[in-house]
C-alpha positions in Angstrom: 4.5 183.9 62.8 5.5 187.7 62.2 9.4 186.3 62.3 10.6 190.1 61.4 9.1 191.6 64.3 10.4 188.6 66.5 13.9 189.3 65.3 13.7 193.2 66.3 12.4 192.3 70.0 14.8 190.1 70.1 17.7 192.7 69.4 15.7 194.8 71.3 16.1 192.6 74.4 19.7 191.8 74.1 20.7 195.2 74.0 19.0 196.2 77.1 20.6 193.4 79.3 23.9 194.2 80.2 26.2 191.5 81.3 26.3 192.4 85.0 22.6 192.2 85.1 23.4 188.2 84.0 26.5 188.0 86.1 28.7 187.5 83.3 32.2 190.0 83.2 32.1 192.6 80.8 35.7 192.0 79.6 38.0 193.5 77.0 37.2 195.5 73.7 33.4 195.2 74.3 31.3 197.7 71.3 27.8 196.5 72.3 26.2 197.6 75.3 24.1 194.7 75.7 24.8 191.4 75.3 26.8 189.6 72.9 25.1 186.7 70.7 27.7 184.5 72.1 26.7 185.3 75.5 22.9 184.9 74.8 23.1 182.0 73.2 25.6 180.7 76.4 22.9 181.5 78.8 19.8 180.2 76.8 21.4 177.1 75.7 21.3 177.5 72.0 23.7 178.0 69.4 24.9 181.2 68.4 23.8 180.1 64.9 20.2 179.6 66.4 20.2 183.2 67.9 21.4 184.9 64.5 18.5 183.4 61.9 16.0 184.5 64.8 17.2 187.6 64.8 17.8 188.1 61.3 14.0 186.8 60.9 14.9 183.6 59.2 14.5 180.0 59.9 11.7 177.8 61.3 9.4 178.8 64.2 11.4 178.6 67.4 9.9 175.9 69.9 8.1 176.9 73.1 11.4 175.3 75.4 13.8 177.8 73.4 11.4 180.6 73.4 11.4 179.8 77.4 15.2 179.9 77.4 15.3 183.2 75.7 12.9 184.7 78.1 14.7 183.5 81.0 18.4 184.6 79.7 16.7 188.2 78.7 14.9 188.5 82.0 12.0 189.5 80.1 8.8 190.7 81.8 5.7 189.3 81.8 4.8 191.3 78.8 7.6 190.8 76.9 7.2 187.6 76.6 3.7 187.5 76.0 4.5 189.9 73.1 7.4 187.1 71.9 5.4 184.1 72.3 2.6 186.1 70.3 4.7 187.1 67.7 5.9 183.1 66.9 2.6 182.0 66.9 3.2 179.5 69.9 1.2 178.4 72.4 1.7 180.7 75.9 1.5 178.4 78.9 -2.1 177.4 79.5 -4.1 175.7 82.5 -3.9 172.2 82.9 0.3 172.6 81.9 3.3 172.8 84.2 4.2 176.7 84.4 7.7 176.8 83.2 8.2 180.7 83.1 10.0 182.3 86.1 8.3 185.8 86.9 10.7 188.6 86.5 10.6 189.1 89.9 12.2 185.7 90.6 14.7 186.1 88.2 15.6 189.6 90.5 15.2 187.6 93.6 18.1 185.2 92.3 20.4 188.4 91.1 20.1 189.7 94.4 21.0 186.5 96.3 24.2 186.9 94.9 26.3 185.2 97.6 23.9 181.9 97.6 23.8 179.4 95.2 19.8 179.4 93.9 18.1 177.9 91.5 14.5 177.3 90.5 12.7 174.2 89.5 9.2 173.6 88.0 6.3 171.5 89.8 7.9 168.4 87.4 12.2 168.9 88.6 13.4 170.9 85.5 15.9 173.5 86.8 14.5 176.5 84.9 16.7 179.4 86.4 19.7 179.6 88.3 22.2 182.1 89.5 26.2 182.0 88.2 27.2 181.0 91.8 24.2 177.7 91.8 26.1 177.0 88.4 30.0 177.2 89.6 28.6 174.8 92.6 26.5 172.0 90.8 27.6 172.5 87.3 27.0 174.5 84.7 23.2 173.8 83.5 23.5 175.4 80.3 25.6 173.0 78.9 23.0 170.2 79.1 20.2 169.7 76.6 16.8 171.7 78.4 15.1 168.5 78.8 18.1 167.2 80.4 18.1 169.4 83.4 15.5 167.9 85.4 16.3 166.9 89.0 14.2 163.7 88.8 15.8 162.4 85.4 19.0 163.1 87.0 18.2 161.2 89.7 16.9 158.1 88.4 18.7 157.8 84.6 22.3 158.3 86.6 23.4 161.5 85.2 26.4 162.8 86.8 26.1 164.8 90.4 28.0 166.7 92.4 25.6 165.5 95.7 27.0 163.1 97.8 24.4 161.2 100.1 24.0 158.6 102.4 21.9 155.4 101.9 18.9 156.6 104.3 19.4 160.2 102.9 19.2 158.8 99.6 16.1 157.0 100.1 14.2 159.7 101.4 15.1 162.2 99.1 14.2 159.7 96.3 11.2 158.9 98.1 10.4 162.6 98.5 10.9 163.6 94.4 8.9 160.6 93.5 5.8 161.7 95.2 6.0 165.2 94.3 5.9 164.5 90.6 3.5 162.0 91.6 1.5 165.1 92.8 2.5 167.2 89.6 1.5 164.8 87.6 -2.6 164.4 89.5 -2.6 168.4 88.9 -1.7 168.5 85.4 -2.7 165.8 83.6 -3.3 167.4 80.8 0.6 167.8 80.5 2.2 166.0 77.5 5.8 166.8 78.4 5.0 165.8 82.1 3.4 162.2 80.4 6.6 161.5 78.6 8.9 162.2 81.6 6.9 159.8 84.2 6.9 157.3 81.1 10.3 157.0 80.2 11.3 157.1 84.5 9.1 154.2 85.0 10.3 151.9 82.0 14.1 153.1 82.6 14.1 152.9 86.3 12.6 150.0 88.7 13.5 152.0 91.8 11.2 154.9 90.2 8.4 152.2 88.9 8.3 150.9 92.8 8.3 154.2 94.3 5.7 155.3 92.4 3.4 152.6 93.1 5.0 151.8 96.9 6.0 155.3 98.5 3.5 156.9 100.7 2.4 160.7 100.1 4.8 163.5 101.4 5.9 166.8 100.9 9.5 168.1 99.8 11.4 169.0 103.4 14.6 171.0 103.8 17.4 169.1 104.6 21.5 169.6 104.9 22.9 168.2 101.7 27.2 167.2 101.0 28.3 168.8 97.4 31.6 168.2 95.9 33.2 170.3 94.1 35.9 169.5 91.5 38.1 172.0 92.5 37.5 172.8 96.4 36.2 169.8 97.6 32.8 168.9 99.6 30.9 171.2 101.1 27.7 170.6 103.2 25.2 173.3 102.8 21.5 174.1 104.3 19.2 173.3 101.3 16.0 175.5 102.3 13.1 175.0 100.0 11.2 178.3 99.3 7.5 178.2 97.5 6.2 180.0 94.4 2.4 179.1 95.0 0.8 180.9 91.9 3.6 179.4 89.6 3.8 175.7 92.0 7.7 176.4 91.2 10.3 176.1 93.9 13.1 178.3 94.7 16.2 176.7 95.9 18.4 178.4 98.4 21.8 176.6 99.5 23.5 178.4 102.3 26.4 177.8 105.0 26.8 178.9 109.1 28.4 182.5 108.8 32.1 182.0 109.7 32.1 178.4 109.0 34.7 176.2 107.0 31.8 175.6 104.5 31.1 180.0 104.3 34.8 180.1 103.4 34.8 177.0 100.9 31.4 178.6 99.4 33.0 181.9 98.4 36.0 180.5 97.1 33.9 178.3 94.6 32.4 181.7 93.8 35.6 183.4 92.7 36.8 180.1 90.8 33.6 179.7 89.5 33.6 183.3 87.8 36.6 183.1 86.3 35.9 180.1 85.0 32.9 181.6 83.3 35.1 184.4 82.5 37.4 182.6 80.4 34.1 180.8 78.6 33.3 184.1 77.2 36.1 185.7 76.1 
């Protein structure tokens, strides 16, 4: 682990992303032109601590799930994070493991779909990027723990959600992520993080266990889905699903009738939503 040169790409990352780029407001006094530790360690889910001995090129060798984060927060290129991955000695994604880097150009797609919540989730449910309006919706996802944000843990262990459902839309939706990490889980077998996940649902979970072993194959559909939000109330949204083949990650897109009450309701949680964020920062 070269842990000096890891420290200067770091700095050399955070001072090329600017907070607009993040959708994070500038705000007063600001001497950097990049971002602020704060705001990096805010978006990769780490302590500001954390971000300062890697910088500073002390401390142990950063795990592959924070080394993820960091690449995600910095929207790092394919390169780049080869080069960082390289330079802490760990293990670059390899065949036979779920891909949990989002290409660049995903991470663009998401800044530019900046009136839609969006966010993207791995062949095994973790959310692995989102966009600030996805997190002023469902919840801020930095705030949980990375292996925390997974749709299917959510699901199953009872973590709290802002989706309201029916019974029968319930049950197929349950039906629907059981069978897909089902699926994940025949590609990459090889995947010990994917292992753990299907092994803790199944002993925590005897709707999961049944599932598993009961529910017919089938493929994740779009659907309408009800969110509530704490401070606008529910909203019910078009939840397309969009494909990443090469990656088998899956891009997220909630959206509402142009000139409906739900349009209106949707930009309104956008503007409370950034100033929450806004008052985070500063």
């Amino acid at each position: 682990m070269d842990r000096r040169e890891l420290g200067r790409l770091l700095v050399r990352a955070r001072g090329r992303v600017t907070p607009a780029d993040v959708g994070l407001p500038e705000g007063p006094r600001r001497r950097v032109t990049g971002l602020r530790r704060e705001e990096l360690a805010i978006l990769a889910g780490i302590s500001v601590d954390y971000v300062t001995r890697i910088e500073q090129g002390r401390g142990a060798r950063p795990s592959t799930s924070v080394l993820a984060a960091l690449a995600r927060a910095l929207r790092m290129s394919d390169d780049e994070r080869r080069e960082m991955f390289d330079l802490a000695d760990a293990a670059s994604p390899r065949d036979g493991h779920v891909p949990m880097l989002v290409r660049a150009s995903i991470l663009r797609l998401l800044d530019r779909l900046e009136d839609q919540p969006v966010i993207v989730l791995s062949a095994k449910g973790d959310v692995l990027a989102w966009n600030p309006l996805a997190a002023a919706l469902m919840g801020d996802f930095s705030v949980l723990a990375p292996q925390q944000r997974n749709i299917v843990r959510q699901r199953f262990l009872g973590a709290p959600s802002r989706v309201s459902m029916s019974a029968d839309e319930a049950a197929v939706t349950a039906a629907q992520s059981v069978t897909s990490l089902r699926a994940a889980a025949a590609k990459y077998p090889a995947d010990a993080d994917l292992r753990r996940l299907v092994d803790e649902l199944r002993a925590h979970s005897p709707e999961f266990a049944r599932l598993w072993d009961e529910a017919p194959s089938q493929v994740w559909r779009s659907h309408r889905k009800t969110i509530t939000h704490p401070t606008v109330g529910s909203l019910k949204l078009d939840c397309d699903a969009l494909e990443v083949a090469e990656t088998d990650q899956t891009v997220i897109v909630y959206s509402a009738e142009p000139g409906s009450r739900d349009a209106e309701l949707l930009q309104l949680v956008k503007v409370v939503g950034t100033q929450s964020l806004g008052a985070e920062v500063r």
